[in-house]
N, C-alpha and C positions, 0 to 999 in steps of 0.2 A: 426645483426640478430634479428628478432624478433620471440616472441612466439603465436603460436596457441594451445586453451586451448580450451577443449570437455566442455561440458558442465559436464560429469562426472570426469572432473579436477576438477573444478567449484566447482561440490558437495562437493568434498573430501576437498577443504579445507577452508572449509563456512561451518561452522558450525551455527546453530542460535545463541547460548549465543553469542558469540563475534561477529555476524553481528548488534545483537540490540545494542552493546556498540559501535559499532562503527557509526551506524546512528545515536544514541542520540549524538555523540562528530559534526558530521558532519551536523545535525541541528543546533547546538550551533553555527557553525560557519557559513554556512549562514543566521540565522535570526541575528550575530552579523554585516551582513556585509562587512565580511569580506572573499567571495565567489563570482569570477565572474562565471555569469549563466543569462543568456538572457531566455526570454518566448520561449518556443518550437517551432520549425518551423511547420506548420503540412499543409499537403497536403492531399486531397479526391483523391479516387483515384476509378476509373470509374464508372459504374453505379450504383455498390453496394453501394459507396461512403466510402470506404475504407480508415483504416487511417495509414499514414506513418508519422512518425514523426522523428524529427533530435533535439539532446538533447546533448551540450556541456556544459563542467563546467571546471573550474581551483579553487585546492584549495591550497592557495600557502602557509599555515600552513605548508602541505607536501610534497606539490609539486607534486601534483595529477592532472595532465592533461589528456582530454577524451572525448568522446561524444559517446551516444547510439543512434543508428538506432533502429524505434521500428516502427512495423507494427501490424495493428489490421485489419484483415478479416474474420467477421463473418462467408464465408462458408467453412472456410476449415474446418472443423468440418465432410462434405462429404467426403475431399480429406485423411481422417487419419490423416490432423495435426492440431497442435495448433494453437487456434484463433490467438494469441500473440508470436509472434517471437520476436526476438531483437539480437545486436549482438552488444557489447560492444569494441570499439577501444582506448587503452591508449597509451600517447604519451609522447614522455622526454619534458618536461618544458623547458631544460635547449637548445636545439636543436628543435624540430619538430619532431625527429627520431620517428617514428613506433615503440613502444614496442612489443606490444601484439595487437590481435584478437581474442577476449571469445567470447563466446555462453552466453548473453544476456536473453536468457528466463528462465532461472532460477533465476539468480538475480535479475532481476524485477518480480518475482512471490517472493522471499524469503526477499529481502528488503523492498517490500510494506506492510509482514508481521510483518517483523521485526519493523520499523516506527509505525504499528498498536499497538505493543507491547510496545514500548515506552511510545505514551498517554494513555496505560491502565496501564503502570506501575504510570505514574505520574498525571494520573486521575479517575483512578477507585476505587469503595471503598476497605479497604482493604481484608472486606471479601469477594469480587466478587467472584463467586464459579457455577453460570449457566452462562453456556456459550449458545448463538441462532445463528446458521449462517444460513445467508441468501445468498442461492446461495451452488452449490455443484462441482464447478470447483475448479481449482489450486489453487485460492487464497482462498478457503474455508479449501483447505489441510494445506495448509503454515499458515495461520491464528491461525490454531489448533494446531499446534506444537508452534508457538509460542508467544500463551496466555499462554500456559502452562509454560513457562521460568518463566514470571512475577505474574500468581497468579494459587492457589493451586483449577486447577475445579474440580468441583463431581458429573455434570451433563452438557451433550453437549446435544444441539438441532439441528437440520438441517431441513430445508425445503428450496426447488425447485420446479418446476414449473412440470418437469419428474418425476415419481415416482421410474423409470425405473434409473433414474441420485443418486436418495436419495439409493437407496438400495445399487448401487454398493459404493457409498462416504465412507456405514456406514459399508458394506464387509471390502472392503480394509482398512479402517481408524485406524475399534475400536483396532486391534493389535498396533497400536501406539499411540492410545489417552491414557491421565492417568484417564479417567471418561467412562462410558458411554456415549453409542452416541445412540440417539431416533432420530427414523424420526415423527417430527412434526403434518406431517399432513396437516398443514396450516399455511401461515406466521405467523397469530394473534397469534394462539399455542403456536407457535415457541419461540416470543419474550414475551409472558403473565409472566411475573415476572422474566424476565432473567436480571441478572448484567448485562453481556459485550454482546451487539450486535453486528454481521459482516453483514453489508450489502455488498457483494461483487455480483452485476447483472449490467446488461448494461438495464438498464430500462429506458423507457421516463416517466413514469407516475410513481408514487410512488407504493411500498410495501410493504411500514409500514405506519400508521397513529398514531395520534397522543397520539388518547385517546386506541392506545394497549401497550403504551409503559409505565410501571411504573415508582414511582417517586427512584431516585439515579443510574439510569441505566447508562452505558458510552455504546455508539456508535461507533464505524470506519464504515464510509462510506468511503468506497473504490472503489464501480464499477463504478457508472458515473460519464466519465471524461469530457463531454462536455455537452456547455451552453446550448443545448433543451434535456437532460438527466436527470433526477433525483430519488433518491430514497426515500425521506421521504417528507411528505405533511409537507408546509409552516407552520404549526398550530406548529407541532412539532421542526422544525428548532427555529420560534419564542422562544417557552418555554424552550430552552435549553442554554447554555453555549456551545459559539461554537470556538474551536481552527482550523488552516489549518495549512498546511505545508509552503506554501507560499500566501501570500494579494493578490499578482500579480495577480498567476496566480488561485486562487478563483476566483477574480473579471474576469477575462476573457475566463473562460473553467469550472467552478464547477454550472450547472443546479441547485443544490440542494439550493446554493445559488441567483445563477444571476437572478434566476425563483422567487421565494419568495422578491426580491428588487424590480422586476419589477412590482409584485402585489400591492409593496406596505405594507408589511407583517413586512419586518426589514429594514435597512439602512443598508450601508455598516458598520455601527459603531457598526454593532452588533457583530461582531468578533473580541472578548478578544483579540487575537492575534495571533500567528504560535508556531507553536508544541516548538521551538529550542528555542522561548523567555520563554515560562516554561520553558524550563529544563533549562536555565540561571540563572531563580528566577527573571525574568524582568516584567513578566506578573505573576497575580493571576490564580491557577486550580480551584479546587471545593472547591465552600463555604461550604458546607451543604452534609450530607447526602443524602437527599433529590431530591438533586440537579441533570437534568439530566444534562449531557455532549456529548458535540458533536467534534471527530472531524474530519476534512472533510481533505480526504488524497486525492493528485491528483499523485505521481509522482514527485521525481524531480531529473534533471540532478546531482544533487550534490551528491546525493545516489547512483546511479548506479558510480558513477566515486569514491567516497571515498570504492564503496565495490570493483570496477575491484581494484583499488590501493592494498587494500589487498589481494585479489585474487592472481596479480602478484607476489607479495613481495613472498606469501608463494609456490608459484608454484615452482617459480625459487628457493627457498631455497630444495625444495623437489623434483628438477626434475624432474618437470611435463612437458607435452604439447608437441610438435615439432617444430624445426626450421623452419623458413620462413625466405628464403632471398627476400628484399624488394630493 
């Protein structure tokens, strides 16, 4: 028998604090190597050019076998739903058996936050306290709950492209933000002296520049996830310290990077390293105060499969979800 899990199972037992402890330990172990996970499979899918993608991992630490189906269609936004679905399948290692069928759009909205909160735990200064997000969707919501785990904000920023998007973010949000939350105005605004920036947009062209960004800031660039996408002009990419989740798959899907190589602007040698080799202590974070920080989050199968893994675990201890005979 396997189980099917709502996505308010999901909610209920993912909590943030113990999703970030668990993507810091699951970083650790694929930038050790010792995580099998191949590059995404990813398919266009008609004339929108829609993205489906197919995302397996095994982490034989715990014996976390799984892959996500994850779909990105810009226009369901007309239809009432989410751009971003996904549906997470865990499997016995030990067998092939069908565990579990979760509902995927929450964890990939709360562990890409969670992951965000990691390189701001172990790269941001320690009095980071302005928070600017860019962007006012899910991953602007998730983002804000969980900067706040790792550093003490006093002031949030938002700007969006809809004014009509920023008003409802800072309605619904400021009841669960610990700072206030100001709508912007305008990106420049937004990010003019802010510690921790969230680019979270699916943008081609950049919207942030270089000379709006002050000196000691940390970035999560998290919207664009492919190679003609990007969110920060080459100028700024260049001046910064730049960490990724994975080399791989930077080098073959992160615009923000592939676009600035091809210019000619940095080498591939200009990425310190992946989030997992800091928090090892393998790789150096910030030298300097000073110092901006970048780091560039795509997604990775080993995240979504180390959080279904927990997911399961505590489900079934708490009798959640419903039987499925498979």
């Amino acid at each position: 028998m396997s189980l099917v899990l709502s996505e308010a199972d999901v909610r209920r037992v993912l909590p943030m604090g113990d999703l970030i402890d668990a993507m810091q330990r699951a970083l650790v172990e694929f930038s050790a190597r010792r995580v099998q996970q191949p590059l995404r499979s990813v398919l266009q899918v008609g004339q929108a050019h829609a993205f489906f993608g197919v995302m397996p991992a095994f982490i034989p630490a715990s014996g976390a076998l799984g892959t996500k189906l994850v779909t990105v269609f810009g226009g369901n936004a007309e239809r009432g739903l989410p751009s971003h679905l996904a549906t997470i399948l865990m499997l016995d290692s030990e067998t092939g058996q069908l565990l579990a069928v979760m509902d995927g759009r929450y964890v990939t909205e709360a562990r890409t936050a969670a992951v965000s909160a990691v390189s701001a735990k172990l790269l941001a200064r320690e009095g980071a306290a302005t928070l600017a997000l860019i962007g006012s969707g899910v991953q602007a919501r998730s983002h804000l709950e969980a900067l706040a785990h790792v550093r003490k904000l006093r002031e949030v920023r938002v700007w969006s492209p809809r004014a009509d998007s920023r008003r409802r973010f800072i309605s619904d949000m400021q009841a669960h933000s610990p700072a206030p939350i100001v709508d912007a105005g305008s990106a420049r605004d937004a990010v003019a002296g802010a510690d921790l920036v969230v680019l979270a947009t699916s943008s081609h062209e950049p919207v942030v520049m270089s000379d709006w960004i002050g000196a000691g800031t940390h970035i999560c660039a998290v919207g664009a996830c492919r190679p003609d996408q990007r969110e920060m002009d080459s100028a700024l990419v260049k001046r910064a310290r730049v960490l990724v989740d994975s080399r791989t798959a930077a080098m073959a899907e992160a615009g923000d990077l592939v676009i600035p190589i091809k210019e000619g602007a940095i080498t591939p040698e200009h990425i310190v390293g992946e989030l997992g080799e800091l928090a090892a202590g393998s790789v150096t974070g910030r030298s300097s105060n000073d110092e901006v920080t970048i780091f560039k989050s795509l997604g990775l199968a080993v995240e979504d499969v180390a959080a279904g893994d927990l997911v399961l675990a505590r489900a079934k201890a708490q009798g959640l979800g419903r039987q499925l005979s498979v």
